[in-house]
LUMLUMDREN-2810 file (N, C-alpha, C; in Angstrom, 1 decimal):
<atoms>
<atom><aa>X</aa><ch>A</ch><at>N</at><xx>63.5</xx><yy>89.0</yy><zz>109.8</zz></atom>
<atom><aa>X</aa><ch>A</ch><at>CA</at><xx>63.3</xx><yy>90.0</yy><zz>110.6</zz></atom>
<atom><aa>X</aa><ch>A</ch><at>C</at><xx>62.2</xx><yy>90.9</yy><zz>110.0</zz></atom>
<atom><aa>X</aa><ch>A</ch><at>N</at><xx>61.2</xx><yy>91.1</yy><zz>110.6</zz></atom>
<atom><aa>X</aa><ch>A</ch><at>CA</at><xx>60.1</xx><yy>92.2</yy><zz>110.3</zz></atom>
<atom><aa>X</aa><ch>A</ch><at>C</at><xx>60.6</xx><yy>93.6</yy><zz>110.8</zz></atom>
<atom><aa>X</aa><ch>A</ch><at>N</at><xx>60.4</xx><yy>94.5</yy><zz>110.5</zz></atom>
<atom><aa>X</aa><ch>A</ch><at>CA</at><xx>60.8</xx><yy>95.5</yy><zz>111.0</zz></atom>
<atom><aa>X</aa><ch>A</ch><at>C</at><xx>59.4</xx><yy>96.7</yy><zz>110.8</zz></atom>
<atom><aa>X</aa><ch>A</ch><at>N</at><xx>59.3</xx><yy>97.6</yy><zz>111.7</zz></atom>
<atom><aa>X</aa><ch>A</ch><at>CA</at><xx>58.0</xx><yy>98.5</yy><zz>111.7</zz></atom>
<atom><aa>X</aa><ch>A</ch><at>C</at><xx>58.7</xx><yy>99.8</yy><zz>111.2</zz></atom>
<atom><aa>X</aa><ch>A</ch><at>N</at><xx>57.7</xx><yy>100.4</yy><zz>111.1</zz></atom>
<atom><aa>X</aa><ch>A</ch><at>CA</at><xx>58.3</xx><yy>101.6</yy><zz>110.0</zz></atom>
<atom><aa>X</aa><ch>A</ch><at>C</at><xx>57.9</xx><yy>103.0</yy><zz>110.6</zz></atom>
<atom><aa>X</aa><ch>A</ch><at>N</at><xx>57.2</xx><yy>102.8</yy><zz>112.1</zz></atom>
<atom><aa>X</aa><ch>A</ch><at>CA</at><xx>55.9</xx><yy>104.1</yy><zz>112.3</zz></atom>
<atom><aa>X</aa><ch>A</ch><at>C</at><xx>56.6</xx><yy>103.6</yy><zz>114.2</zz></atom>
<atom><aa>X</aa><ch>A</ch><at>N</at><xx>57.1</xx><yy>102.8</yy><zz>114.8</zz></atom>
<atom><aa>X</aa><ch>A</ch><at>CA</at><xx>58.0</xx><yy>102.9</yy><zz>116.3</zz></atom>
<atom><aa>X</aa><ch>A</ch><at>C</at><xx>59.2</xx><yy>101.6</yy><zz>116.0</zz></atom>
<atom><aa>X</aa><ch>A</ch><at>N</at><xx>59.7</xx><yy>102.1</yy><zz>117.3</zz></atom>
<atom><aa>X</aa><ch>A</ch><at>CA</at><xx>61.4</xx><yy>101.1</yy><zz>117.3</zz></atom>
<atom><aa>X</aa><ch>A</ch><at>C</at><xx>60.5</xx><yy>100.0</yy><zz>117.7</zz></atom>
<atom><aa>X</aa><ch>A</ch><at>N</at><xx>60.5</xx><yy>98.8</yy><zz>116.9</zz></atom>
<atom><aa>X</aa><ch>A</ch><at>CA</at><xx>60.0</xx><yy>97.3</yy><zz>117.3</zz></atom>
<atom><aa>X</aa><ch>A</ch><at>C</at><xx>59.9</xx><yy>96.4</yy><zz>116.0</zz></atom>
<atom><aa>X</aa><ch>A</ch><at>N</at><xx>61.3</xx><yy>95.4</yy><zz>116.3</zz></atom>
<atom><aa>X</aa><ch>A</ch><at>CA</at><xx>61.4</xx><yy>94.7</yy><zz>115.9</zz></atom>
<atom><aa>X</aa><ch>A</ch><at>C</at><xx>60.7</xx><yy>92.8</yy><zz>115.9</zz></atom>
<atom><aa>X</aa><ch>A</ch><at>N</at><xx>60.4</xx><yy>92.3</yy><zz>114.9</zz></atom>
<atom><aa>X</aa><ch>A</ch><at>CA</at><xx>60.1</xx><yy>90.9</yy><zz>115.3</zz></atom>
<atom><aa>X</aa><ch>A</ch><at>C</at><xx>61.3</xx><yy>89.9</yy><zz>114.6</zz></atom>
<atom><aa>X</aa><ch>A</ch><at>N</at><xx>61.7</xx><yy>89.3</yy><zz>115.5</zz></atom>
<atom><aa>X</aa><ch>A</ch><at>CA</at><xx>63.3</xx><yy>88.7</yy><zz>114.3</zz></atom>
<atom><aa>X</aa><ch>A</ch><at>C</at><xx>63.0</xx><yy>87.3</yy><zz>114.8</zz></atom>
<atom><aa>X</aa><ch>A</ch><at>N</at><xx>63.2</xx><yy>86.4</yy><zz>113.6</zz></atom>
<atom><aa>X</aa><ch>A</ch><at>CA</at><xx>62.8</xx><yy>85.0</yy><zz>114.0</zz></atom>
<atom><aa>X</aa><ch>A</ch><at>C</at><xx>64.7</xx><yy>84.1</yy><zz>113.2</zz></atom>
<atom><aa>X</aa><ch>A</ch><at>N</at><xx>65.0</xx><yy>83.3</yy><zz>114.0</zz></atom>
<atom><aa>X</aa><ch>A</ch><at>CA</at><xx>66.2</xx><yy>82.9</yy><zz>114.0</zz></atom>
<atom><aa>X</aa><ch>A</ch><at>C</at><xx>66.2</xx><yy>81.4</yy><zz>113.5</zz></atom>
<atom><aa>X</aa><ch>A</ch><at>N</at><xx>67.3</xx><yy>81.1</yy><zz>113.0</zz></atom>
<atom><aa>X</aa><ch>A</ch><at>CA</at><xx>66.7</xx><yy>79.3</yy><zz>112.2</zz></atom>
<atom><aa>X</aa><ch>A</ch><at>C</at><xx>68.7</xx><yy>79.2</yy><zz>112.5</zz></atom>
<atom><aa>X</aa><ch>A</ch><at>N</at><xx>68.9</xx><yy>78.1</yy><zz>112.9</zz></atom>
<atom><aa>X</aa><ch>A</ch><at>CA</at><xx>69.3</xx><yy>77.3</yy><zz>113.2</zz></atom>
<atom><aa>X</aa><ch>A</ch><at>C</at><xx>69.7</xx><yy>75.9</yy><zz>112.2</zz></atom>
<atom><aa>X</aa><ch>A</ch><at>N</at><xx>70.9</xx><yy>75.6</yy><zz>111.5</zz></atom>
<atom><aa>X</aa><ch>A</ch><at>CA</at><xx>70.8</xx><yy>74.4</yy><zz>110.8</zz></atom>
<atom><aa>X</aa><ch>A</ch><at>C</at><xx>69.3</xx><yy>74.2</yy><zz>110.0</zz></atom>
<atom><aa>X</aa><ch>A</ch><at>N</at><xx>68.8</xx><yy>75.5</yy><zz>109.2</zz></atom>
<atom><aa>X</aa><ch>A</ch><at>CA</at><xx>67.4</xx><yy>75.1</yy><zz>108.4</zz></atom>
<atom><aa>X</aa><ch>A</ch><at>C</at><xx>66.3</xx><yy>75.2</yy><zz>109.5</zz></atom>
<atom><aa>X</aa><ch>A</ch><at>N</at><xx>66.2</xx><yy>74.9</yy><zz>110.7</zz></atom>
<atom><aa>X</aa><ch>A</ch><at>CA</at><xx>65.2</xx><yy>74.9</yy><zz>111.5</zz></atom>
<atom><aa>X</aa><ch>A</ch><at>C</at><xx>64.9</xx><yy>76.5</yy><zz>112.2</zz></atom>
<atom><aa>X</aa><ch>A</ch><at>N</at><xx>63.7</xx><yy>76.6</yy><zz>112.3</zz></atom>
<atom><aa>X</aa><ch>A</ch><at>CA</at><xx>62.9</xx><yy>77.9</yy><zz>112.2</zz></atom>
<atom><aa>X</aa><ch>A</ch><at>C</at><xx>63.1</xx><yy>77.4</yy><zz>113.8</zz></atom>
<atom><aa>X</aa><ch>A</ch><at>N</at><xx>63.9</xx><yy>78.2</yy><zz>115.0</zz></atom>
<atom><aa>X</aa><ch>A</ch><at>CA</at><xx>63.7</xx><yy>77.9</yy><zz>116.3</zz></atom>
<atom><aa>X</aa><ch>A</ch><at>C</at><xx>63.4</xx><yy>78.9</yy><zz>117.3</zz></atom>
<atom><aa>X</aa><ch>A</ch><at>N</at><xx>63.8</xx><yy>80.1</yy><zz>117.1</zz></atom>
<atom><aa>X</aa><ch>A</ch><at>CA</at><xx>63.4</xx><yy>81.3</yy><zz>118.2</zz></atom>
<atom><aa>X</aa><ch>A</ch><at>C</at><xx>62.9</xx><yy>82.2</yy><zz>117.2</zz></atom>
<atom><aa>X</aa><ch>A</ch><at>N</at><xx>62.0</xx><yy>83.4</yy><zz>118.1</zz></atom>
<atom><aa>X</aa><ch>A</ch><at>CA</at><xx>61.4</xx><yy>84.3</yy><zz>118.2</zz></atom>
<atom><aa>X</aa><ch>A</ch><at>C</at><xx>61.5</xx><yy>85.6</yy><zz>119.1</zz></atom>
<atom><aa>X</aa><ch>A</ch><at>N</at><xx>62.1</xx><yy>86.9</yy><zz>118.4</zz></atom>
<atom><aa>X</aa><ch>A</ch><at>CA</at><xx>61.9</xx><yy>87.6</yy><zz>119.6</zz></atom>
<atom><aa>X</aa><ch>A</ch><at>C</at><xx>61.5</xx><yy>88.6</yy><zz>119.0</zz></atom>
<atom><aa>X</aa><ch>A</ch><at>N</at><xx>61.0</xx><yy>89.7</yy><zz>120.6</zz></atom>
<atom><aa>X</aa><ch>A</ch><at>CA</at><xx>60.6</xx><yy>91.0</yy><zz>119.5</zz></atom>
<atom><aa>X</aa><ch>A</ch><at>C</at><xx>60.9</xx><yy>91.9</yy><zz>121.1</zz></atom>
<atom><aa>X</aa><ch>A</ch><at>N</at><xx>61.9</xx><yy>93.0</yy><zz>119.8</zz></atom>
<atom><aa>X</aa><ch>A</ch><at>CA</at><xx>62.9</xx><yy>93.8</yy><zz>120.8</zz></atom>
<atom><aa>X</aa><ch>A</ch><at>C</at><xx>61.9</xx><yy>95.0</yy><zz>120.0</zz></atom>
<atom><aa>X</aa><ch>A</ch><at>N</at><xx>61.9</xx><yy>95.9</yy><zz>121.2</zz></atom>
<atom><aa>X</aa><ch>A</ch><at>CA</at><xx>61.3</xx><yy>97.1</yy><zz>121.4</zz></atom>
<atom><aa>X</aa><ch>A</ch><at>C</at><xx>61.6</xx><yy>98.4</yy><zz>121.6</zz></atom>
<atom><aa>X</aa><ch>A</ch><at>N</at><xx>61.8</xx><yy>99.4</yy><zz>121.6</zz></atom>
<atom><aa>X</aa><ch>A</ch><at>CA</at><xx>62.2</xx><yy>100.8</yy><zz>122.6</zz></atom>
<atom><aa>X</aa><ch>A</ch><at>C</at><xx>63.4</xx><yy>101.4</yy><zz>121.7</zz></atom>
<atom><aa>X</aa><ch>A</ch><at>N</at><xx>63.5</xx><yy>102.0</yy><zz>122.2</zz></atom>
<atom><aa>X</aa><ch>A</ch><at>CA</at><xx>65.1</xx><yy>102.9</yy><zz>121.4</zz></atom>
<atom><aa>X</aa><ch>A</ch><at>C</at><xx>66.2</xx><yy>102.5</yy><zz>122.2</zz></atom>
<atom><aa>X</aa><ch>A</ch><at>N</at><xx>65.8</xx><yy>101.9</yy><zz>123.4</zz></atom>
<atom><aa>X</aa><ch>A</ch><at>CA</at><xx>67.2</xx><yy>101.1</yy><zz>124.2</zz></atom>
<atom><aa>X</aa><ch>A</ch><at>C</at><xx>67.0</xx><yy>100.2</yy><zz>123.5</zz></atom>
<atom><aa>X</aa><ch>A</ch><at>N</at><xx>66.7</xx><yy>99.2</yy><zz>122.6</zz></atom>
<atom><aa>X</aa><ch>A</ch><at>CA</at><xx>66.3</xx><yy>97.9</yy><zz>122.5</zz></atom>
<atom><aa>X</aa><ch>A</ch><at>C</at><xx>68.1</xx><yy>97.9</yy><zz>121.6</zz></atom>
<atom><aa>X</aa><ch>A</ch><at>N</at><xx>68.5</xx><yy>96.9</yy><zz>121.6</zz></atom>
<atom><aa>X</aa><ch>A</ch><at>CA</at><xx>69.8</xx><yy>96.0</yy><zz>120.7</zz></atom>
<atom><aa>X</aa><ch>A</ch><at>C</at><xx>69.1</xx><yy>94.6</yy><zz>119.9</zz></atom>
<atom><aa>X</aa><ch>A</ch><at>N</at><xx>69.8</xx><yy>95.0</yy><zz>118.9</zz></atom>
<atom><aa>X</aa><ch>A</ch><at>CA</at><xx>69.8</xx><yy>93.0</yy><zz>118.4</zz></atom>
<atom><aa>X</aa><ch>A</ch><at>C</at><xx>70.8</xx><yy>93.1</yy><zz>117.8</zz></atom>
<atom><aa>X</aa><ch>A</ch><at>N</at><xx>71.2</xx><yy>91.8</yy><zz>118.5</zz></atom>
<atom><aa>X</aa><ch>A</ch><at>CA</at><xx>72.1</xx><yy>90.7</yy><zz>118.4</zz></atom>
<atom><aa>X</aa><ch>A</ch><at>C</at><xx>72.5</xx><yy>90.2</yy><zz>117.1</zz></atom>
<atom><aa>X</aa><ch>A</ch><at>N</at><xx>73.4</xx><yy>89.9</yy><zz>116.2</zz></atom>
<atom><aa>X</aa><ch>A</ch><at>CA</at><xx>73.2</xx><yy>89.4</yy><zz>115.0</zz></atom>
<atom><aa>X</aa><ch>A</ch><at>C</at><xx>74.7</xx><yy>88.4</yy><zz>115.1</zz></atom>
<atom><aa>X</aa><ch>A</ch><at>N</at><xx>74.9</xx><yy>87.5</yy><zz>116.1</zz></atom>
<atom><aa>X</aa><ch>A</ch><at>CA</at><xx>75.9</xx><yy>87.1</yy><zz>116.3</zz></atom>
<atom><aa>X</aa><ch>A</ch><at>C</at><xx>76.6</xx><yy>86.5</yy><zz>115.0</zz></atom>
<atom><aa>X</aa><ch>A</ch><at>N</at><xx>76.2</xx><yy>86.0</yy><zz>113.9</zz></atom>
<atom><aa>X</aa><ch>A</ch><at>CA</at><xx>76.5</xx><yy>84.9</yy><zz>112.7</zz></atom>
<atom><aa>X</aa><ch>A</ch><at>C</at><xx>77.4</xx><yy>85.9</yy><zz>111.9</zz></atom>
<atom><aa>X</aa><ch>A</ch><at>N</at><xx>77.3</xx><yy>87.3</yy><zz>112.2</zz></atom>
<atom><aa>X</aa><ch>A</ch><at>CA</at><xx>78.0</xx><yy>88.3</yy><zz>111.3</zz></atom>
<atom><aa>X</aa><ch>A</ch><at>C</at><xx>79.0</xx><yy>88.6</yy><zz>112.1</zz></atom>
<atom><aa>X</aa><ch>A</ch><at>N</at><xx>78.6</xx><yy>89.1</yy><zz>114.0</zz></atom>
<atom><aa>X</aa><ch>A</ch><at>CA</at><xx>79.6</xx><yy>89.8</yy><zz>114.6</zz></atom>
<atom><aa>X</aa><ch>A</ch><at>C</at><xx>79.0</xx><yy>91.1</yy><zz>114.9</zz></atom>
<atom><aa>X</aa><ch>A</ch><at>N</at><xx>77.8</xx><yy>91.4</yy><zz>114.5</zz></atom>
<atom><aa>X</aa><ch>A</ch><at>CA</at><xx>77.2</xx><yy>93.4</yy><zz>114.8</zz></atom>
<atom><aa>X</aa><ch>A</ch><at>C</at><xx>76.4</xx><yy>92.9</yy><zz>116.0</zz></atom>
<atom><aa>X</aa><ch>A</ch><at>N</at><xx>76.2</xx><yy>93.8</yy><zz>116.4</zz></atom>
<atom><aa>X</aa><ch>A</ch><at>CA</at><xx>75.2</xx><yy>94.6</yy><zz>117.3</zz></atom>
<atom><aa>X</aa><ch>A</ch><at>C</at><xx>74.9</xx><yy>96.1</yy><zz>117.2</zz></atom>
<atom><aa>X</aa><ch>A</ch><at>N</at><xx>73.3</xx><yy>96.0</yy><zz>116.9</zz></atom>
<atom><aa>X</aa><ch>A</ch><at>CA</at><xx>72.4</xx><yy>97.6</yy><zz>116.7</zz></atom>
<atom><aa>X</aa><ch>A</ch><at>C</at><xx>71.8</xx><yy>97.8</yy><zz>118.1</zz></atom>
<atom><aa>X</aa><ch>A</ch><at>N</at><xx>71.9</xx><yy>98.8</yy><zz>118.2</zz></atom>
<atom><aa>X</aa><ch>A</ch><at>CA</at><xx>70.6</xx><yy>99.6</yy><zz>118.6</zz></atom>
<atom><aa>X</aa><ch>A</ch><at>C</at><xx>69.5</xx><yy>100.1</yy><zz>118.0</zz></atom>
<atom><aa>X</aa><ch>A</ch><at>N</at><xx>68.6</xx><yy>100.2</yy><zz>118.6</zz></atom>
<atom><aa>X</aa><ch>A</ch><at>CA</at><xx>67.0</xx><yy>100.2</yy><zz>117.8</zz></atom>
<atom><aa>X</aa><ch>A</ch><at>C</at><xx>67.5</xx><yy>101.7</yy><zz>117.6</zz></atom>
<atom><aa>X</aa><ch>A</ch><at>N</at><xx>67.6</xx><yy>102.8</yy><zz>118.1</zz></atom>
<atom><aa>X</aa><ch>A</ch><at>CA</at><xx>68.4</xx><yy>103.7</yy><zz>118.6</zz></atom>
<atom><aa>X</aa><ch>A</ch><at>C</at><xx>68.7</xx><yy>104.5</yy><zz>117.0</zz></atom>
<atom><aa>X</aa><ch>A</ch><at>N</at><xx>69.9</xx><yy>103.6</yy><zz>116.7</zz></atom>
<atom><aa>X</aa><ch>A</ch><at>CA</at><xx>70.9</xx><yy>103.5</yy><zz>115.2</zz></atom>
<atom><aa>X</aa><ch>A</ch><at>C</at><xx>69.9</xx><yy>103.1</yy><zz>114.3</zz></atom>
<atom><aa>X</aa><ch>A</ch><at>N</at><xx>69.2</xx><yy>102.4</yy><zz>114.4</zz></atom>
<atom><aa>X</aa><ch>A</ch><at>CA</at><xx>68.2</xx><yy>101.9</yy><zz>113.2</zz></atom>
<atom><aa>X</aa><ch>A</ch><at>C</at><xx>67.2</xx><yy>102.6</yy><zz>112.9</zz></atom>
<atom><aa>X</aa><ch>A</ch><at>N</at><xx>66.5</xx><yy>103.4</yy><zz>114.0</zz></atom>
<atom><aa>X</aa><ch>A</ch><at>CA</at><xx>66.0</xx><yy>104.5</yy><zz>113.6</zz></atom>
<atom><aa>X</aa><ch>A</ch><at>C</at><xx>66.0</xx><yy>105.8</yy><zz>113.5</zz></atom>
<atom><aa>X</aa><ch>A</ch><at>N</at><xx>67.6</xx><yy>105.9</yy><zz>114.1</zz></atom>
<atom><aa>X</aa><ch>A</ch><at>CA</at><xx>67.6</xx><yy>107.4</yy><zz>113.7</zz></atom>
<atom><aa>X</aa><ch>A</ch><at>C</at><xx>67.4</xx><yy>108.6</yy><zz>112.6</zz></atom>
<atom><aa>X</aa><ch>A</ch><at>N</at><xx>66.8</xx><yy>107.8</yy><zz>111.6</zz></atom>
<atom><aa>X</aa><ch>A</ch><at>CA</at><xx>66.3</xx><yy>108.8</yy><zz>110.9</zz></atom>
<atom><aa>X</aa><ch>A</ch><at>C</at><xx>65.4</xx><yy>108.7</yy><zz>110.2</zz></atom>
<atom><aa>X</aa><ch>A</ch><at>N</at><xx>64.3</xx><yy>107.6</yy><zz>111.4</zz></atom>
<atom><aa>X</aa><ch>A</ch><at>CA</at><xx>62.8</xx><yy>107.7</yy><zz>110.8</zz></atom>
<atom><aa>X</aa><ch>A</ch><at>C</at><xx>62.1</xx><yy>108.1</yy><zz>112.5</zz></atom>
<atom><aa>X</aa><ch>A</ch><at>N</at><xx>62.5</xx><yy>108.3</yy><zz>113.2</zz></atom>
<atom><aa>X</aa><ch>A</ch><at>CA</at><xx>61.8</xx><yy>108.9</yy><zz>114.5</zz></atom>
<atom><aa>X</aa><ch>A</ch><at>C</at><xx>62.9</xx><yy>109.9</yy><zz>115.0</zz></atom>
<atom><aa>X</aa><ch>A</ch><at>N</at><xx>62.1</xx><yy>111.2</yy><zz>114.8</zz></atom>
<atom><aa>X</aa><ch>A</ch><at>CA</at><xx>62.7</xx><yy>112.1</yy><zz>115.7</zz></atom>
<atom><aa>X</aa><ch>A</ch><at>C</at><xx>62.7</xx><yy>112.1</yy><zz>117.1</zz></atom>
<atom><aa>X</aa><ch>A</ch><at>N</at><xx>63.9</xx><yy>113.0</yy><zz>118.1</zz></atom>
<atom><aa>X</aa><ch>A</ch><at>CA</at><xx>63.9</xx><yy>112.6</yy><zz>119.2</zz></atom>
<atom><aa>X</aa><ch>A</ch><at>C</at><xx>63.1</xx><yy>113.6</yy><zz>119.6</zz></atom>
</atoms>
């Protein structure tokens, strides 16, 4: 997961059994990811609340 430091935008790349297979890139302060293999779900929201004021 790359993550930006300066807006909410994420690029998260997903592997599968060793295999590098998807790509996404979640955006905005509504944005979520998914992290099913643990059980969370963020908000872009949560993740930057305390590097972008509202």
């Amino acid at each position: 997961m790359l993550v930006a430091r300066d807006r909410p935008h994420l690029e998260v790349y997903d592997r599968v059994d060793g295999v590098w297979r998807g790509f996404q890139v979640i955006e905005g302060l509504d944005g979520t990811l998914d992290l099913p293999a643990i059980g969370v779900t963020l908000s872009l929201r949560e993740i930057y609340q305390r590097v972008l004021a509202d």
